[in-house]
C-alpha positions in Angstrom: -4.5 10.2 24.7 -1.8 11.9 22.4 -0.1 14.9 24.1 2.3 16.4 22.0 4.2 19.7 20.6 4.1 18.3 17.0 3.8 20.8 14.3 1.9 19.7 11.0 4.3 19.0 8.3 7.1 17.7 10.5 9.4 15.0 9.6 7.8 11.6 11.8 9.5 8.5 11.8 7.1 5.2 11.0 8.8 2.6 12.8 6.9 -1.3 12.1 8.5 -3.9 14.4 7.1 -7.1 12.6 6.4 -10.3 14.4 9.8 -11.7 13.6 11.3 -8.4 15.3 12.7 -6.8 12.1 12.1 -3.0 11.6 10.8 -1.0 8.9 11.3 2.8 8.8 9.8 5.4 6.7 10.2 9.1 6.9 6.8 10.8 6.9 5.3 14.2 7.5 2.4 15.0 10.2 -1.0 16.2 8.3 -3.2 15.7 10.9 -3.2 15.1 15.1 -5.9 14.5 17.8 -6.4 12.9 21.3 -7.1 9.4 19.7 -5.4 9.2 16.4 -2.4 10.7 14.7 -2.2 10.8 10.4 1.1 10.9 8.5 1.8 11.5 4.6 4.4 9.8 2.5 5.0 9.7 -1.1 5.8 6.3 -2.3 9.1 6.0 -3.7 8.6 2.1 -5.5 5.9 1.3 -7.2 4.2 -2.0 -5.3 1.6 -4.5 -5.6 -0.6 -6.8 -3.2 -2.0 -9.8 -4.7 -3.8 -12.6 -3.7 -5.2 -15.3 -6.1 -6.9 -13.2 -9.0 -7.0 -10.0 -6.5 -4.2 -7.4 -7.6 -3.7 -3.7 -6.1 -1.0 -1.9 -7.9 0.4 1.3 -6.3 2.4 3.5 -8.6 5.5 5.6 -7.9 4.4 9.2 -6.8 0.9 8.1 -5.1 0.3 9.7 -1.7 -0.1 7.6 1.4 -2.2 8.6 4.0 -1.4 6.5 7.0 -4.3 6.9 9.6 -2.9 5.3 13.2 -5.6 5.0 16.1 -4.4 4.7 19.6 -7.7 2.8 20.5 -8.0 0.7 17.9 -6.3 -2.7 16.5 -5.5 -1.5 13.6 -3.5 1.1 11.3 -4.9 2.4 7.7 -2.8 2.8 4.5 -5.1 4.7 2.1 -3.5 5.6 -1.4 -4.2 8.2 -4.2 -2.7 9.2 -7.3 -1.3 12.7 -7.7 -4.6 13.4 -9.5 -6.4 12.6 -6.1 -7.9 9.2 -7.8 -8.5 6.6 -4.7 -6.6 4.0 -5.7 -7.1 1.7 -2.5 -6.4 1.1 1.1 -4.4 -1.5 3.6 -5.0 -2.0 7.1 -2.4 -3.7 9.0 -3.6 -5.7 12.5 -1.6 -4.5 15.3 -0.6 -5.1 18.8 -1.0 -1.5 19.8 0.3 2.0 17.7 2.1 4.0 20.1 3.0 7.4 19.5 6.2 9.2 21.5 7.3 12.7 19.7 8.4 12.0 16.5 8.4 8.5 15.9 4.9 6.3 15.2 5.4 2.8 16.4 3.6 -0.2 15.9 3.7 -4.7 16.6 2.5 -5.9 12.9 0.2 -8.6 13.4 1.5 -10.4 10.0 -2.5 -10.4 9.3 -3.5 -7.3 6.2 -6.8 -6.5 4.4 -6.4 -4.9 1.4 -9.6 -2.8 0.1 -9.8 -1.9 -4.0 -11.2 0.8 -5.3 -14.5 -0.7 -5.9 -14.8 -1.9 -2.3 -13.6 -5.6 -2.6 -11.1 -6.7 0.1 -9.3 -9.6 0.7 -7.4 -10.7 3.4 -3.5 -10.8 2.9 -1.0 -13.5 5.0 -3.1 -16.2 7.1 -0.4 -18.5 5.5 2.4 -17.1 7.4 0.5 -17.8 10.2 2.5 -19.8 13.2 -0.9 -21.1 14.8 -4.3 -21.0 13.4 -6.2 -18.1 13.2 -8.7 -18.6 16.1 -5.5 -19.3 18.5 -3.0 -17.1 17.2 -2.1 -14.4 19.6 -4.7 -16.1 22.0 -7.3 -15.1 19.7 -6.8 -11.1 19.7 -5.8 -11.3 16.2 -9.1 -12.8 15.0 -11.3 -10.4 17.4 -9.3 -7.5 16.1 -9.6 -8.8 12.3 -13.3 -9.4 13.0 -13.9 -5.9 14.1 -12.1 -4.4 11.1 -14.3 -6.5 8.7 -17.4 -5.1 10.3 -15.7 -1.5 10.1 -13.9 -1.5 7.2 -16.6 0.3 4.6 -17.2 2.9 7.3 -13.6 3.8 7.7 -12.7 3.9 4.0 -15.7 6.2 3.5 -14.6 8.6 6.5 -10.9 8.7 5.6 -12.0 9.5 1.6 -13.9 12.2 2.6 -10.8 13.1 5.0 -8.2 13.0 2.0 -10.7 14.5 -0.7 -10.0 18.0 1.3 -6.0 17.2 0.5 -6.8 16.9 -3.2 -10.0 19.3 -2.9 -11.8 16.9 -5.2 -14.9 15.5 -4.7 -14.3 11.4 -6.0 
């Protein structure tokens, strides 16, 4: 359970420890905080894309990031949206845990991703930098938590659109 003093709109640290134990860091601001789950907003600053095979998700310079952060779940949620409010897509990430300590968000990336377009597609991103097999990887938390997700996934994506349609007061 999150107990905090965090104001919306505060400056929170992201902090990903990937599984080779490099660190990525982005500045973010708090929109939303409960017991269970924390949501941070960050403007992208380089336009991106995810591919896989003919899959392609493009995110543009100036989309909004919504990053949703459970503390019960096995997963983290990257949902993005154009200045306009258009969804453009979202990105779960397959965690170790997400930890939240005052201003900083922390989480163990999982190397496993599921990208989610627009039209409600997915694909699964990085089995092939996988150092075992999926089924023993992580003694087979990975393949639990990435099962879960996939049964999920729609659910979530249609919560958190309603969610960020109230940013954007918009009703796509």
């Amino acid at each position: 359970m999150i107990e905090s003093k965090l104001k919306h709109g505060k400056t929170i640290i992201e902090r990903k420890i990937r599984y080779d134990s490099s660190i990525v860091e982005y500045r973010c601001k708090l929109l939303n905080l409960d017991k269970m789950k924390i949501t941070l907003l960050h403007k992208v600053e380089k336009s991106f894309v995810m591919s896989k095979n003919n899959h392609k998700l493009i995110i543009p310079i100036g989309a909004y990031t919504f990053a949703y952060y459970w503390l019960d779940q096995p997963y983290n949620l990257y949902f993005w949206r154009e200045p306009s409010g258009k969804y453009l897509g979202a990105y779960f990430n397959i965690v170790r845990k997400n930890v939240i300590q005052d201003n900083i968000v922390l989480f163990e990336d999982l190397i496993i991703d599921v990208v989610v377009k627009p039209d409600g597609t997915s694909y699964i991103l990085d089995q092939e930098e996988l150092p075992l097999p999926l089924q023993t990887f992580e003694n087979g938390y990975v393949q639990d938590a990435l099962l879960t997700l996939l049964e999920r996934k729609d659910s979530i994506i249609e919560e958190v659109k309603a969610e960020t349609n109230l940013f954007f007061n918009c009703k796509s």
